[in-house]
Structure formats: structure tokens, C-alpha cells
C-alpha positions in Angstrom: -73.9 22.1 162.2 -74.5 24.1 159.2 -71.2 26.4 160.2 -68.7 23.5 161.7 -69.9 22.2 158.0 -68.9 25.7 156.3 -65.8 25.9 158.2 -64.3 22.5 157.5 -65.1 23.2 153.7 -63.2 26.4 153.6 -60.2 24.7 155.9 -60.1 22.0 153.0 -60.7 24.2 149.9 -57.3 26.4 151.6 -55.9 23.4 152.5 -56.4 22.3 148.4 -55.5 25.5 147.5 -51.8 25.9 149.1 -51.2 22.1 147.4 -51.7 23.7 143.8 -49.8 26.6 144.9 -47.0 24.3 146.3 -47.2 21.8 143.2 -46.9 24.7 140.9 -43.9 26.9 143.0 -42.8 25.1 145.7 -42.7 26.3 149.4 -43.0 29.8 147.7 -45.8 29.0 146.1 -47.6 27.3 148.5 -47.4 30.3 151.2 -48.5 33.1 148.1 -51.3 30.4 147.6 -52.7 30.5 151.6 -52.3 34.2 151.4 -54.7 34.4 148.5 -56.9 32.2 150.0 -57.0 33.7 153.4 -57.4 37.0 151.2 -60.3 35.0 148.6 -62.1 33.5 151.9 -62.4 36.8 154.1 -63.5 38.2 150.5 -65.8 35.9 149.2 -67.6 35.6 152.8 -68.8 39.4 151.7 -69.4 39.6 148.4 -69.6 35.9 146.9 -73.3 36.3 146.4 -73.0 40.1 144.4 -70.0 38.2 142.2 -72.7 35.4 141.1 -75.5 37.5 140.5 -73.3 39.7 138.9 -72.2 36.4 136.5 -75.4 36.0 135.3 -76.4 39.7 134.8 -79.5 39.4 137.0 -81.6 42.6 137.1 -83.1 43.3 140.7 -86.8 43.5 140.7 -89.5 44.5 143.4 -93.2 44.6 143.8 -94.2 47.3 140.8 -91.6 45.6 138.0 -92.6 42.1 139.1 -95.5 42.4 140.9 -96.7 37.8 140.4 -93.2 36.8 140.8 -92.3 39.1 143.9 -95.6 38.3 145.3 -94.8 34.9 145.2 -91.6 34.9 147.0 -92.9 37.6 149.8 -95.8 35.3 150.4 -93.6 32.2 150.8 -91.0 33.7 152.6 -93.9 34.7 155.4 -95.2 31.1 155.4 -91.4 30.0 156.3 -90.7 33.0 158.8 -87.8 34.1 157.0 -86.7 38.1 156.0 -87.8 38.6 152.1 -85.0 38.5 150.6 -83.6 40.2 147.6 -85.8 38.9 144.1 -83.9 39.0 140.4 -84.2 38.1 137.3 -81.9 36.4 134.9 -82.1 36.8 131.0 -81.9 33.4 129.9 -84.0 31.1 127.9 -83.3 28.2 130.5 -85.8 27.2 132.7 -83.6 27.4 136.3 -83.2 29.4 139.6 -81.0 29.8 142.5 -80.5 31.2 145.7 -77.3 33.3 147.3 -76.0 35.2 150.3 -74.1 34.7 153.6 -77.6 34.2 155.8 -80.9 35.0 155.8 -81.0 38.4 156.7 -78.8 39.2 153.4 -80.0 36.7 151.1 -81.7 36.8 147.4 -83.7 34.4 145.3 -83.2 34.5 141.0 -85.4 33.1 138.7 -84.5 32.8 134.7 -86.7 34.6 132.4 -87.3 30.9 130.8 -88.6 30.0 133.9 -91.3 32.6 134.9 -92.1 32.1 130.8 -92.7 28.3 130.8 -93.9 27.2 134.2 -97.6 27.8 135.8 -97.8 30.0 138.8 -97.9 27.3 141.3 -94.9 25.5 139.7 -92.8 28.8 140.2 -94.2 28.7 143.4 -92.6 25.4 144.4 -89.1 26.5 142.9 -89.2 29.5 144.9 -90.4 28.0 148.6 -87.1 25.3 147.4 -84.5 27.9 146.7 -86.0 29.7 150.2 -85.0 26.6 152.1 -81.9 26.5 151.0 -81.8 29.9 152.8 -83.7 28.8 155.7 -81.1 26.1 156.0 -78.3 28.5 155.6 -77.1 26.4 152.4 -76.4 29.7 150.3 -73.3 30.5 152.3 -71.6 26.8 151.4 -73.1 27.0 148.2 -71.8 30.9 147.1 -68.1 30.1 148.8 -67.9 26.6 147.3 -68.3 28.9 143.9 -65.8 30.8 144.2 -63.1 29.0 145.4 -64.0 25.9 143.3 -63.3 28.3 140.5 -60.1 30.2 141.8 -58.8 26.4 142.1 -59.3 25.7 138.2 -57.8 29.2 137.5 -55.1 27.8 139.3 -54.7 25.0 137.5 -55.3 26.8 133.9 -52.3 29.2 135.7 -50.1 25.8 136.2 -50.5 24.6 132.3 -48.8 28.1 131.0 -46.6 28.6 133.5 -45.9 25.4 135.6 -43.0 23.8 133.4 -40.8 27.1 133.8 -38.0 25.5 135.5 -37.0 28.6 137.2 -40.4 28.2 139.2 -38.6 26.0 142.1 -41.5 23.5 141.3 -40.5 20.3 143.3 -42.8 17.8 141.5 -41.7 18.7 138.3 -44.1 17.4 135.8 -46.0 15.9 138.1 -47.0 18.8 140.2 -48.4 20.9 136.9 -50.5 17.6 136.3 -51.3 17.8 139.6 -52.3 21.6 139.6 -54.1 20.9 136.2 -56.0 17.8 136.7 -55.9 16.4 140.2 -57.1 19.5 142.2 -59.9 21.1 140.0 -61.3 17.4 140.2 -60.9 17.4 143.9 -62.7 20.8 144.1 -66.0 19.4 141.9 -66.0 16.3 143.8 -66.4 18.2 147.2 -69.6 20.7 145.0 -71.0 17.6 143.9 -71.2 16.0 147.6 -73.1 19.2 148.5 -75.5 19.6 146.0 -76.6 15.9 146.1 -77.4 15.9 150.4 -78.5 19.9 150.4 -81.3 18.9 147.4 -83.2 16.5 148.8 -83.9 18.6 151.9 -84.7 21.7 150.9 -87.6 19.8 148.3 -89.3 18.8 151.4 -88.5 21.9 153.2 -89.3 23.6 150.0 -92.9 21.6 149.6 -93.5 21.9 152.8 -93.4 26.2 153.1 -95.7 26.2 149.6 -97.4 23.4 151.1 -98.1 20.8 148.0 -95.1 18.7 147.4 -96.8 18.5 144.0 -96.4 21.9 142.7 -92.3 21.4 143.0 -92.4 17.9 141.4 -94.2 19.2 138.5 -91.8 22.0 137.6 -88.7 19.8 138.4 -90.0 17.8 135.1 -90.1 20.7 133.2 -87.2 22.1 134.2 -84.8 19.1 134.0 -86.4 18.2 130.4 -85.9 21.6 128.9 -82.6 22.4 131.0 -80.8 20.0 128.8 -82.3 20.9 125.6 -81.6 24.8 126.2 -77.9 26.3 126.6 -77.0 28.5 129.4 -74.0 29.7 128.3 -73.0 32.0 131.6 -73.4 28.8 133.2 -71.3 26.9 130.9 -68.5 29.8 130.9 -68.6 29.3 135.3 -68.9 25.8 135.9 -68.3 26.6 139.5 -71.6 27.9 139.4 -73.5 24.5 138.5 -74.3 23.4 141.4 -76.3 26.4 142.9 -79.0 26.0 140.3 -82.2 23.8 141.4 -81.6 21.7 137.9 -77.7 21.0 136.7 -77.6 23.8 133.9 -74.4 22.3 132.2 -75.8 18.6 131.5 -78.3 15.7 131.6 -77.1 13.7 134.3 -79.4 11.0 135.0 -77.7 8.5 137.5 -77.7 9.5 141.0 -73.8 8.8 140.9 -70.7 10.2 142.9 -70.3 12.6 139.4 -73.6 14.0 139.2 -74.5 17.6 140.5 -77.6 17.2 141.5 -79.5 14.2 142.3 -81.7 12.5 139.5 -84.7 14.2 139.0 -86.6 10.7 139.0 -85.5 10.3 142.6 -86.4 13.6 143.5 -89.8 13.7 142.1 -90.6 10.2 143.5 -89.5 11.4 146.9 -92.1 14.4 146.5 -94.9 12.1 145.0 -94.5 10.0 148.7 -94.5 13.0 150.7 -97.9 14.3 148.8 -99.3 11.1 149.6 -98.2 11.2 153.3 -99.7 14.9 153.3 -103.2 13.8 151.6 -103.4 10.9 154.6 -102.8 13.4 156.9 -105.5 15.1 159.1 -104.5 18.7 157.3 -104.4 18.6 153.1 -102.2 20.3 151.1 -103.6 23.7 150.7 -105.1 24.4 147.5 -103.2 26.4 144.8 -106.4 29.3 145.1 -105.9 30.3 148.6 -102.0 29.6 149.2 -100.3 32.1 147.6 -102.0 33.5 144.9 -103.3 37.3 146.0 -104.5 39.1 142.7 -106.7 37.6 140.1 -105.4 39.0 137.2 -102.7 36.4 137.6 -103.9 33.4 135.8 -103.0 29.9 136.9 -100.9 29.1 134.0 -98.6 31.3 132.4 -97.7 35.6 133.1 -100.7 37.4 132.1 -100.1 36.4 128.5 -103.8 35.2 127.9 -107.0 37.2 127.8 -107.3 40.9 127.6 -104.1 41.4 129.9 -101.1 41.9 128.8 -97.6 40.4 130.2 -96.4 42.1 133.4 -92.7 42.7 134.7 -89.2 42.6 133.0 -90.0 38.8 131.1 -92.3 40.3 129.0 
């Protein structure tokens, strides 16, 4: 399902794609725009998820410059049966994370300094077993693509505004094809992100509570998260847009309806849906395992915070 679902969104975003082309220059235009598509979609397959990490200057970490935070993911990722997958770090005051690459066996999980600073071990748990569903589930490949074309198609239409009321440009709508290329399609193209962030994020929180194994742990960071997401710029994210929608919290705005023109569903809904599935869990003949013998393997890591109290002093690139 997940790949008929990856193909039809690349067969649309080309299909959008040759439309701006065609709005902007005609037949011409439209058959330079599939062969930069064709050329963008073969490319992106490959390297979409270095491009994004690359966006946010994440810095790769491992098990002696991290040693909590990779811990963390290499113990979750063996509760869900999946390859570890590459861990980074992004320098940003933000609270947010997200996870890229094509499939499992090349995937990797980033966290935001802000995030490893202002959550408690078993919160950054919870966003890390949610951003290794979405890799479980094979989201990152959608996600990553829908990135990078989403954002070629507002190129596009930035290219149209300059250049689309040349008259020498064979452009058969006339005005209304550069309005077209400017307005119509980059709205198309966040419409389509928006429709697969908001189905893709309620299942991986389950998924995601269900490889840490307390639904509770994600629904507690999720309010920390969304309430200082909104307060705290992230201005990589707000120079790619295109980007938004990988994040586990909207890092552009404080959307609060779950409406067709939010990113991400409402946090409200998303934290209730994880309160009913603790309770479900706590009826259940197996409880949710307790936060000292899930994923936590070395106690100098103490449950709230990086090593910042006591006599120990901050470990890994955050500090």
C-alpha cells in the first residue's frame, strides 16, 4: 500500500509539475518541466533524505558523542525489529524531531538540541519510538519526496512571477497561467503535504507508544513540544516550508484546529487519542512497562534532564 501510495504521489506531483511548466512556457515548457521532474524524482529517491539533513545542519552522532540519546534510539529500534538507523543532532533552540530516508535499512532519526535540553529521558523516548514508526511504516520516503518536490513546485512558481509575463515565453494562459504557476500550484502542492502529515501522525503515535511501550511518555512531550514550538523560531524551518511537515510538531505555526489547512493534527486530539490508548493498556493483562526497566541502561542518566544535575556533568554535543 505504502508504495502504490508513493507512486501515485510522485505521478501527481509530475503531473502538477508539467502544468506550471506548461502555464509558464507553453507546450515547451511543459515537456522541460517533466524532464526536470523525471530528472528531480529519480534524484530525490537517492539523496532526498542527505538534502534535508543537510538543511538543517544536523551533525551525525554515535554511541561515545551521544551516548543517552543514541542509547535511546538503539534500544527502541530493537523493541520495534527495525536496523538502527542513522542518529543526528540539530542546533536549534526548538523542541522538534524528524525522521528521513528511502526505507528502513537506510534511514535516520534527528532530534533538536532544544529537544534533548527540555524534555525528560522518557519523553525523548516517546518522540524517538514515533519518528521510528514513521520508518517502520515506510512514511519517510513520502515524507522526504513530498519535500522536495513540494519545494521545486514553489521555486517554480517564484520562477513564473520574474519571468512568466515575458511575452516571448509562448505562455498560452497569459496572465492567468503565471497566477496559476504563482498561486494555484504551490497551494495544490501543500494541500497534498498537509493530507499526509494529518493520516501518517496519528499512526505512528500508537505505533510509536506502542514500541516505547507507555502511550504516556509521547503525550507528555507532545505538550511540551507543541507549547514551546510556537513560542521558539526555527528559522531553517521557516526558510524550507516544504520541510514542515516532517517534524513531529508543525515548526512554522500554532495551528490548533484539526482542519484541511493544518500540518499536523491538533495536538489536543493527539494527546487524547494517547490518554485512551494508556487506559486501554493499564486494563490490559500486560501494563505499560515502567520507565526504569524499558529503555534506560546506565544510571548516570537521570530521569529528567542530560546529566545536568548532581556531580555529573552534561554529556554529548547539546551540552
Amino acid at each position: 500500500m505504502n508504495l502504490v501510495r508513493t507512486a501515485m504521489l510522485l505521478a501527481f506531483m509530475t503531473v502538477l509539475f508539467m502544468a506550471v511548466g506548461y502555464a509558464i512556457g507553453g507546450r515547451g515548457g511543459m515537456m522541460i518541466a517533466l524532464v526536470i521532474a523525471a530528472g528531480m524524482n529519480f534524484f530525490s529517491y537517492w539523496n532526498s533524505d542527505r538534502m534535508v539533513l543537510r538543511m538543517y545542519r544536523a551533525q551525525e552522532v554515535d554511541e561515545r558523542s551521544a551516548p543517552e540519546y543514541y542509547g535511546i534510539v538503539r534500544d527502541l529500534a530493537q523493541n520495534a525489529g527495525l536496523p538502527m538507523p542513522r542518529v543526528y543532532v540539530i542546533d536549534s533552540p526548538q523542541p522538534n524531531a524528524f525522521a528521513t530516508g528511502r526505507n528502513p535499512q537506510n534511514a535516520a532519526v534527528a532530534a533538536s538540541t532544544g529537544l534533548l535540553h527540555s524534555l525528560s529521558y522518557e519523553e525523548v523516548a516517546g518522540v524517538m519510538a514515533h519518528e521510528l514508526a514513521h520508518i517502520q511504516y515506510r512514511d519517510t520516503l513520502t515524507m522526504t519526496l513530498t519535500a522536495t518536490l513540494a519545494g521545486a513546485i514553489s521555486m517554480l512558481g517564484n520562477f513564473a512571477f520574474f519571468f512568466g509575463g515575458n511575452r516571448e515565453n509562448n505562455n498560452p494562459l497569459g496572465v492567468v497561467g503565471v497566477l496559476i504557476a504563482m498561486i494555484v500550484a504551490p497551494l495544490a502542492a501543500a494541500l497534498v503535504q498537509m493530507a499526509i502529515s494529518r493520516t501518517r501522525e496519528y499512526s505512528a503515535d500508537r505505533r510509536g507508544a506502542e514500541i516505547c511501550r507507555n502511550p504516556l511518555w509521547l503525550s507528555s512531550a507532545l505538550r511540551k513540544i507543541a507549547g514551546a514550538a510556537h513560542a521558539i523560531p526555527n528559522y531553517d524551518a521557516e526558510r524550507n516550508p516544504a520541510t514542515a511537515h516532517m517534524f513531529i510538531i508543525n515548526p512554522l505555526s500554532g495551528e490548533r484546529m484539526d482542519n484541511l489547512f493544518s500540518t499536523h493534527p491538533s495536538t489536543e486530539n493527539r494527546v487524547a487519542a494517547l490518554e485512551r490508548m494508556a487506559r486501554e493498556m493499564s486494563m490490559g493483562s500486560t501494563p505499560p512497562v515502567r520507565a526504569d526497566n524499558a529503555v534506560r541502561k546506565s544510571r548516570s542518566v537521570p530521569k529528567t534532564g542530560w546529566g545536568r544535575g548532581g556531580s555529573e556533568p552534561p554529556k554529548g554535543p547539546w551540552s
